[in-house]
C-alpha positions in Angstrom: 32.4 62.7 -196.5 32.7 63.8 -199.8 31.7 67.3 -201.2 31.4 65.2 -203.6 17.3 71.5 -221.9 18.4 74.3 -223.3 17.8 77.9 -222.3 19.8 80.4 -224.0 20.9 83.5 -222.2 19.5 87.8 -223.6 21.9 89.8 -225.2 21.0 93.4 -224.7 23.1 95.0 -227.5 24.9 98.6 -227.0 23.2 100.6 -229.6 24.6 104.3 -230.6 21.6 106.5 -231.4 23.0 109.4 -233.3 20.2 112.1 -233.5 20.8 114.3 -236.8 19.9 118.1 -236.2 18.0 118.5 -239.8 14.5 119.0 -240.4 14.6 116.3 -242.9 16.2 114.0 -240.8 13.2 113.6 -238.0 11.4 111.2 -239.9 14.4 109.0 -239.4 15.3 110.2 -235.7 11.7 109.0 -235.0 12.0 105.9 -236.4 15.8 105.4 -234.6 14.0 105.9 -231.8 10.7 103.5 -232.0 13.2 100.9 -232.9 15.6 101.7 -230.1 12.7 101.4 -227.6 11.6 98.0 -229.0 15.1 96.4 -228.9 15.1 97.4 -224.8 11.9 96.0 -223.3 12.2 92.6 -225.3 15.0 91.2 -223.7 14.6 87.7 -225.1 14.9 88.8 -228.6 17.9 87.9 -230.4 18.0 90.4 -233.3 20.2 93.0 -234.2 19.5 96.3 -235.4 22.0 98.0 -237.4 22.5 101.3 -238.6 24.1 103.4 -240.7 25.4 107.0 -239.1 25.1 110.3 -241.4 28.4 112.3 -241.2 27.3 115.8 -241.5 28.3 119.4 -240.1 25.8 120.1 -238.3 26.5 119.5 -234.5 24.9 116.0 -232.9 23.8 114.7 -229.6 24.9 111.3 -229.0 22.7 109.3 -226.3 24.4 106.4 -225.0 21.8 103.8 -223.0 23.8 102.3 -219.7 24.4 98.6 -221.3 26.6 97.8 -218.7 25.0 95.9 -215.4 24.8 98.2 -212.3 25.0 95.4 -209.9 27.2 92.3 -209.8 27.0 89.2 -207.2 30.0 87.5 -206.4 30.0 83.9 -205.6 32.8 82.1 -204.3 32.9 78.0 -204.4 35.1 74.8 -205.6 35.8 73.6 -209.3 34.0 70.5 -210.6 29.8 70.2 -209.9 29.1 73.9 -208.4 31.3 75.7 -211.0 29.5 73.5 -213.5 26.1 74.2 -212.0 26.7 78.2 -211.6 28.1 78.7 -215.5 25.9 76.2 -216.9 23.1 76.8 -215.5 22.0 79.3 -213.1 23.7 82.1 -213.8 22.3 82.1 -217.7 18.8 81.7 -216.3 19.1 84.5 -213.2 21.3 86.9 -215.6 18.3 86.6 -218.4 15.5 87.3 -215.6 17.3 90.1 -214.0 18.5 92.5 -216.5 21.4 95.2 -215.6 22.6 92.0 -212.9 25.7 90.6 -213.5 26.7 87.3 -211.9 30.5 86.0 -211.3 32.1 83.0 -210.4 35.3 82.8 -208.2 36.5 78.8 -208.7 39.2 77.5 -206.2 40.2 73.6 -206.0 38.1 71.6 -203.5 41.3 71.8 -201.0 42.0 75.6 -201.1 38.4 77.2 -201.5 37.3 77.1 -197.7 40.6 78.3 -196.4 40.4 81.4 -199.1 36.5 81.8 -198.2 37.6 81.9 -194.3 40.3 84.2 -195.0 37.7 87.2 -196.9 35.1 86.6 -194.6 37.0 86.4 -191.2 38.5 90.2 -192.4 35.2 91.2 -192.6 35.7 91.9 -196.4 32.8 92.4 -198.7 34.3 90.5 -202.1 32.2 87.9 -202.1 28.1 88.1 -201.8 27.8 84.4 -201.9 29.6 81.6 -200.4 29.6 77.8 -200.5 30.4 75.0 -198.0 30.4 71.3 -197.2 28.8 69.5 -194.0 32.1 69.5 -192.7 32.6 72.7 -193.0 29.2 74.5 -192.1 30.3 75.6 -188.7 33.6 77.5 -189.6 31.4 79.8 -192.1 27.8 79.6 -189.6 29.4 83.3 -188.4 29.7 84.8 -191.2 26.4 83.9 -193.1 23.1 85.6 -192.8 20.6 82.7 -191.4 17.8 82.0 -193.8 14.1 81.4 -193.0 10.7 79.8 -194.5 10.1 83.4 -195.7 13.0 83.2 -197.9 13.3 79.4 -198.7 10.2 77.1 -199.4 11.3 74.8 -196.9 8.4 72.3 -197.9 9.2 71.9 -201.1 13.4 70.6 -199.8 14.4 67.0 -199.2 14.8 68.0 -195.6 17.2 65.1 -194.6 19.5 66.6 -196.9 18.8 70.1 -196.2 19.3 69.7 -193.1 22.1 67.7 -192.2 24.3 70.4 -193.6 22.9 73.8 -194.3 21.0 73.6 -190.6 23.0 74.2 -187.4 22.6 73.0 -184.3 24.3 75.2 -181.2 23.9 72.5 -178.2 24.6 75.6 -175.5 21.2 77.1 -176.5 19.4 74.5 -177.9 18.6 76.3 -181.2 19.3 76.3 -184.9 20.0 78.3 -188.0 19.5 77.4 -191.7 22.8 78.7 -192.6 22.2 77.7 -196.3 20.8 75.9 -199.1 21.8 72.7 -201.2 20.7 72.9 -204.8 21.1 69.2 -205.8 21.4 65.9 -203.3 23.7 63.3 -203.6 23.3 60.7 -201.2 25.1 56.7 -200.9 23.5 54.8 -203.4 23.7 51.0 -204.9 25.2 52.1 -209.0 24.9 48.8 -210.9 25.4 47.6 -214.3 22.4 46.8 -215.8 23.8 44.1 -218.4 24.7 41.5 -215.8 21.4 42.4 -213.3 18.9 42.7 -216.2 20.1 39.0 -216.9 17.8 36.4 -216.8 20.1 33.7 -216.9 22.0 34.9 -213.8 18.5 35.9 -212.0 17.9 32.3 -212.2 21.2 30.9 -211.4 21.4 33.4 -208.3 18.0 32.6 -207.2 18.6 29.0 -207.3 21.9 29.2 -205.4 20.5 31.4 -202.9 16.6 32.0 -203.0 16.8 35.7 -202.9 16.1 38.0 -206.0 19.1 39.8 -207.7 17.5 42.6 -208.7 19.1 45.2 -206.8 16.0 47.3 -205.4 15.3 43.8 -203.6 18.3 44.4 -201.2 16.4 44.4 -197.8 19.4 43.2 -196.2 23.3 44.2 -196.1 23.9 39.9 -196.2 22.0 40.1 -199.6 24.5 42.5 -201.0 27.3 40.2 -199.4 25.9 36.6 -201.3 25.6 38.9 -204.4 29.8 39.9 -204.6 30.4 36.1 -203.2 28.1 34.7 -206.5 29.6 37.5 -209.3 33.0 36.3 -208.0 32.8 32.6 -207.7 31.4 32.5 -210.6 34.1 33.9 -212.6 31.3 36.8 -213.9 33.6 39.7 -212.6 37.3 39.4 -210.9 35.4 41.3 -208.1 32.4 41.8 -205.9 30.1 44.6 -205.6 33.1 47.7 -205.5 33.5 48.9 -201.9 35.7 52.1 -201.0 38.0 51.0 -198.3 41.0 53.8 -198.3 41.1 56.5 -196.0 42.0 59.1 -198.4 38.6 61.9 -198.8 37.0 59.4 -195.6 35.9 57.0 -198.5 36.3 54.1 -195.5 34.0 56.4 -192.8 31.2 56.1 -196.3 31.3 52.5 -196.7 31.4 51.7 -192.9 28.5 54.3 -192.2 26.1 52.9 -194.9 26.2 49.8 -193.6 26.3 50.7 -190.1 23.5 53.1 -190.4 21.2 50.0 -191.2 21.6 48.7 -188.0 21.7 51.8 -186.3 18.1 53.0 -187.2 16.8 49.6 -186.6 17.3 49.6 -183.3 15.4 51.6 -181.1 17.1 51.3 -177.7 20.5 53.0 -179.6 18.8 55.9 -181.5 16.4 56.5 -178.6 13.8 56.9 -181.2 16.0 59.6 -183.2 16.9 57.9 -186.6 19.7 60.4 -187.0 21.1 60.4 -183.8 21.8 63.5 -181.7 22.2 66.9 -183.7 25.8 67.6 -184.2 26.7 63.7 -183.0 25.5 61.7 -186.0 24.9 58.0 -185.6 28.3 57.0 -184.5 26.8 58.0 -180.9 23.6 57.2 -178.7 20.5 59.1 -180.0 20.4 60.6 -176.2 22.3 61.1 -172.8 21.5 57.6 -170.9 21.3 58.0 -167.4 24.3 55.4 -166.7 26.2 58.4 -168.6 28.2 60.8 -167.1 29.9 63.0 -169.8 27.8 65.7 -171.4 28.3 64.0 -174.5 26.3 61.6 -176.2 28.0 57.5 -175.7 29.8 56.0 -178.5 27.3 53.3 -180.5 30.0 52.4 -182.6 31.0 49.6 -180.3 27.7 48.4 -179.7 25.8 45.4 -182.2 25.0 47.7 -185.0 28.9 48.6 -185.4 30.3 45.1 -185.0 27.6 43.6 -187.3 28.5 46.4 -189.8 32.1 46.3 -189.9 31.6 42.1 -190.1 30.1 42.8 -193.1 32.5 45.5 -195.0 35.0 43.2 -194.2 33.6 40.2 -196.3 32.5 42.6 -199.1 36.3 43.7 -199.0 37.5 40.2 -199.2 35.7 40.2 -202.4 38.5 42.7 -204.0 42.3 43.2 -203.3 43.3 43.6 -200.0 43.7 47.6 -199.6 47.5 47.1 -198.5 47.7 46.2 -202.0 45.4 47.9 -203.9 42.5 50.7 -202.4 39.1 51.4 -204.4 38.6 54.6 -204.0 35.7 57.2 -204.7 38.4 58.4 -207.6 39.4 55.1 -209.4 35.6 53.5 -208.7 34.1 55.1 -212.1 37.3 53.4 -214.2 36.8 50.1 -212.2 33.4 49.9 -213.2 33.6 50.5 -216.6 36.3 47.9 -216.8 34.0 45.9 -215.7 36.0 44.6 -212.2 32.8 44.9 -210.0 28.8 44.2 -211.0 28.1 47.3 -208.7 29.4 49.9 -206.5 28.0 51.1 -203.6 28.8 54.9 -204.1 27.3 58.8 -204.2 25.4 59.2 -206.9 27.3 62.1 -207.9 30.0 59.3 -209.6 27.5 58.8 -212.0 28.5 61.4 -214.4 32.1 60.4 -214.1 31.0 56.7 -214.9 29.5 58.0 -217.9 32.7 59.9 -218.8 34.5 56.2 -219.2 32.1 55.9 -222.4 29.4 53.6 -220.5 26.3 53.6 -222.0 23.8 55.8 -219.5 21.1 53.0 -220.2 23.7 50.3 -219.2 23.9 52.5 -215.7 21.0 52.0 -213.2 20.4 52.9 -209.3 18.9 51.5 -206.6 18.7 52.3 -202.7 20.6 51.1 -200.3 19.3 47.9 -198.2 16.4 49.5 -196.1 16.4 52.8 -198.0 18.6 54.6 -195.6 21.0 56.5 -197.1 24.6 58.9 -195.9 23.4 62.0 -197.4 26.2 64.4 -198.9 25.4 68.0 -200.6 26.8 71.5 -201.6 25.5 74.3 -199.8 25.3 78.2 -200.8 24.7 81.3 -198.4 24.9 84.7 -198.4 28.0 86.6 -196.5 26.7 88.6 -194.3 29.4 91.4 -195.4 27.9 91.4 -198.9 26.9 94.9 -200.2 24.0 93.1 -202.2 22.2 90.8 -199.7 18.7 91.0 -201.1 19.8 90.4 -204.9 22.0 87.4 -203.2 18.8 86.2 -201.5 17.0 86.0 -204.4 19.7 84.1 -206.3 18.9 81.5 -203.6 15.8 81.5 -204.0 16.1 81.4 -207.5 18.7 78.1 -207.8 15.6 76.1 -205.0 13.3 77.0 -207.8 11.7 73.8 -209.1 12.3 74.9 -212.6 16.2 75.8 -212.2 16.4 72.4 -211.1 14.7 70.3 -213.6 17.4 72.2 -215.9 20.0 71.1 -213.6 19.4 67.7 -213.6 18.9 67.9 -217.7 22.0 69.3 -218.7 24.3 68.3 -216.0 22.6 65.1 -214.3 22.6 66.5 -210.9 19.8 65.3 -208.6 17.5 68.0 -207.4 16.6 68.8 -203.9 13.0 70.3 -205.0 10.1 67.5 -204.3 8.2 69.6 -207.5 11.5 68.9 -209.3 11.2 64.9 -208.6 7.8 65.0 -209.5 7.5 67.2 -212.9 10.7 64.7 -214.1 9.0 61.8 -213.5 6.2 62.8 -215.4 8.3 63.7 -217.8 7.2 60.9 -220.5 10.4 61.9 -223.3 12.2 61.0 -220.6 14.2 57.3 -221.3 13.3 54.8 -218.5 17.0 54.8 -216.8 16.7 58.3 -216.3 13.4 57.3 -214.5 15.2 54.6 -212.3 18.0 57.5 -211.1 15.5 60.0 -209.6 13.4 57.3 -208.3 16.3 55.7 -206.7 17.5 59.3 -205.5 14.4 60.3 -204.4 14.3 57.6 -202.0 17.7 58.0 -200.7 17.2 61.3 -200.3 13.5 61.0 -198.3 15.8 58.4 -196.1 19.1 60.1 -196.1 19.5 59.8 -191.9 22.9 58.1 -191.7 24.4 61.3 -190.5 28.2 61.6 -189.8 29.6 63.6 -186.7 29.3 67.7 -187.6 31.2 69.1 -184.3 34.7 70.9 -184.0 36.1 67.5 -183.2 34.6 65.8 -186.6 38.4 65.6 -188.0 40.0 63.9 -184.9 37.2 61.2 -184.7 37.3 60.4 -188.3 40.8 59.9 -188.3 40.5 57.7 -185.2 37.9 55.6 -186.8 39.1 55.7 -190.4 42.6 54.3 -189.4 41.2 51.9 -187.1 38.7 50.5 -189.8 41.7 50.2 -192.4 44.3 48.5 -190.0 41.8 45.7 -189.4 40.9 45.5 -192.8 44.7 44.6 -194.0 44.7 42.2 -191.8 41.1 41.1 -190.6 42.7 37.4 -188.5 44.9 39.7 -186.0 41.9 40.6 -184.2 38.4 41.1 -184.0 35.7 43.9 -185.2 34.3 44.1 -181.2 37.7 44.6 -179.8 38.4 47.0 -182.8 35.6 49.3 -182.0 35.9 49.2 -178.4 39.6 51.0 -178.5 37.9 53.5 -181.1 35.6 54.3 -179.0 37.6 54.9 -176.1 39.3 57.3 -178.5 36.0 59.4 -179.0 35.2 59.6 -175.3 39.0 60.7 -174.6 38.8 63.4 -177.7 35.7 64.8 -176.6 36.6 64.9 -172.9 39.7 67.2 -174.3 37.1 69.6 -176.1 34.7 70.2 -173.8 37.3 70.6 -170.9 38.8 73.2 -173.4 35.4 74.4 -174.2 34.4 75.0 -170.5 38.0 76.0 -169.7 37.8 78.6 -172.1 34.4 79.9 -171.2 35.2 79.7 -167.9 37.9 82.6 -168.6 35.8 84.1 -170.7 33.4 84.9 -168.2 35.7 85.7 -165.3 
């Protein structure tokens, strides 16, 4: 999974009062003064007061104010959409609202910042008052953050599906969780289109004729719909490809295409989720929504294998044959925003976090639209910020927090940067929003969905790794060559795999306690 308006910032100017030790001169102390006061308790002014010093004998006082900032927050996280975010963003806004607070940002590539975050924190060392993570990695920082409550986030106002898939964490032994931290901005698996061939009405009418079904996008009840759709664009000579489907197993891009389609069949049967759309905490959809009594592991079964993954890997195989075969050529969650712009693919099914990148390839934004998924069900992916429990500063860090969940920090967030807010007041001042130009509309409508739906939750255990891997390989080697075999037979040795991998862990698990104990 991948880890995937204008507000100017106060300047409070250093100002040298020299006081001048002459009875003449009070009249213009006084008046140094007044103005001196003025300047200090209107921080949102940006004027500049400048004087002139009298060089005299006499002896003077000088009576420097502190203009430097007596605290300073630390936050550590990854270059790209949270450096972005901080800089751009919230640290302008929190830095103006809290004078004398300094806030700075500690940027590491995507692939070194949780090993350096682990390192600080695992010493115990206080560098860093606030830290960021992935799903992926929630549980390696869990003991190390301070947990987080209703008292401190307005957990009503969140997106909870992508709150808490994430930032909550589930500890199985006790049956309890802990909001380790917060996502500012969702971006959940989303249907990216271009408008000019979907806004058609030429090709509304061909499709419609050929296949009786609308091809408007946010029509897409069904994952054979978005299957008929890539056969049309590409029969039809319209684009050399079908809707664009990530299919390498570089960044898990396979695990998201698989699990968006598989989650669609997952949540619509009952008798595999046990009435749990999500699945088990920690387990995802990928297993049984609860223990069956037939089971005898103290895991969760694999559902992989079941209907709902061979229907779903059926069907990313035939919107795959609608592209080059990946031995040849992979679509990845890098190369999709070129791809699109080139115009190889109608659509992409994708995060909607690609959208600025797709914009980047000079698209026009209004020639970019969004729609749900096929039943609104949606992999949900997000960024997620907590407070080390070393830090020196923990209340000011809290209240940055709160501050970044703040409906109005993410209205500007989604303005200047065009990230998609986790704040339900957020969603609906925007949309209200009339200046607003209608394909900005269709995003946060079509985000706000997602993100209301977004249960198709991957594994988040100490075993995540080893079961992707297992699955992702598995997925691409039948997908090279989809005749050798078939999907049923495919997923049953996968999930043979999971049972043996988490048979390992927990006999290591108990092993280890075991000792523990003794």
């Amino acid at each position: 999974m991948r880890p995937r308006s204008s507000i100017s910032t106060a300047a409070l100017a250093a100002i040298v009062i020299v006081i001048i030790v002459v009875v003449v001169a009070g009249g213009l102390a006084y008046y140094y003064v007044s103005m001196h006061h003025v300047t200090t308790t209107t921080p949102k002014t940006m004027s500049t007061i400048s004087t002139t010093p009298v060089t005299t004998t006499t002896t003077t006082t000088t009576t420097p104010p502190p203009t430097t900032p007596t605290v300073t927050l630390v936050i550590a996280t990854y270059t790209g959409a949270p450096q972005s975010f901080l800089q751009k963003v919230a640290i302008p806004l929190f830095e103006q609202e809290h004078p004398g607070v300094s806030v700075q940002v500690e940027a590491f590539p995507f692939t070194e910042y949780i090993d350096n975050e682990l390192t600080v924190l695992r010493a115990g060392g206080n560098q860093y008052d606030i830290v960021t993570f992935t799903p992926t990695s929630a549980r390696l920082l869990a003991p190390y953050v301070v947990p987080l409550n209703s008292s401190i986030i307005n957990v009503s106002d969140l997106l909870w599906p992508a709150e808490s898939f994430g930032g909550v964490i589930y500890n199985a032994t006790t049956n309890t969780s802990m909001i380790a931290g917060v996502a500012p901005w969702v971006s959940n698996v989303v249907i990216i289109y271009n408008a000019k061939y979907f806004d058609n009405a030429t090709l509304e009418q061909e499709f419609y004729n050929e296949y009786h079904m609308q091809l408007n996008p946010w029509t897409w009840h069904n994952w054979t719909v978005v299957v008929d759709v890539s056969k049309f664009f590409v029969e039809h000579n319209i684009t050399p490809w079908g809707v664009l489907t990530m299919d390498t197993t570089s960044g898990g891009d396979i695990l998201t295409s698989f699990t968006s389609i598989y989650s669609y069949f997952y949540i619509n049967n009952q008798t595999l989720n046990c009435g749990t759309i999500h699945g088990m905490p920690g387990f995802g959809v990928e297993f049984w929504g609860c223990i069956p009594s037939w089971w005898h592991y103290p895991f969760p079964p694999p559902a992989i294998n079941t209907s709902a993954g061979v229907q779903a890997l059926e069907i990313l195989q035939q919107l795959v044959s609608y592209e080059p075969n990946p031995a040849q050529f992979s679509v990845s969650f890098d190369n999709v925003p070129e791809l699109f712009a080139e115009g190889k693919g109608p659509a992409t099914i994708n995060y909607a976090s690609r959208l600025s990148a797709i914009l980047s390839e000079n698209v026009s934004p209004s020639d970019v639209l969004m729609a749900p998924l096929p039943g609104n069900y949606s992999m949900p992916g997000g960024t997620y910020f907590a407070v080390s429990k070393y830090s020196t500063h923990k209340q000011l860090a809290l209240e940055f927090l709160q501050f970044i969940e703040s409906p109005q920090v993410q209205e500007q967030m989604f303005l200047k940067l065009g990230l998609f807010p986790i704040s339900r007041a957020a969603y609906q001042a925007l949309l209200a929003n009339t200046s607003l130009p209608q394909y900005e509309h269709v995003w946060l409508e079509a985000n706000l969905i997602s993100a209301e739906y977004g249960y198709a939750w991957e594994p988040l255990i100490p075993v995540t790794s080893n079961l992707g891997n297992a699955l992702g390989s598995a997925l691409l080697s039948y997908l090279e060559s989809s005749n050798s075999t078939t999907p049923q037979v495919v997923l049953n040795h996968v999930a043979a795999e999971y049972v043996q991998i988490l048979e390992t862990y927990y006999s290591t698990t108990t092993s280890t306690s075991s000792s523990t104990t003794s």
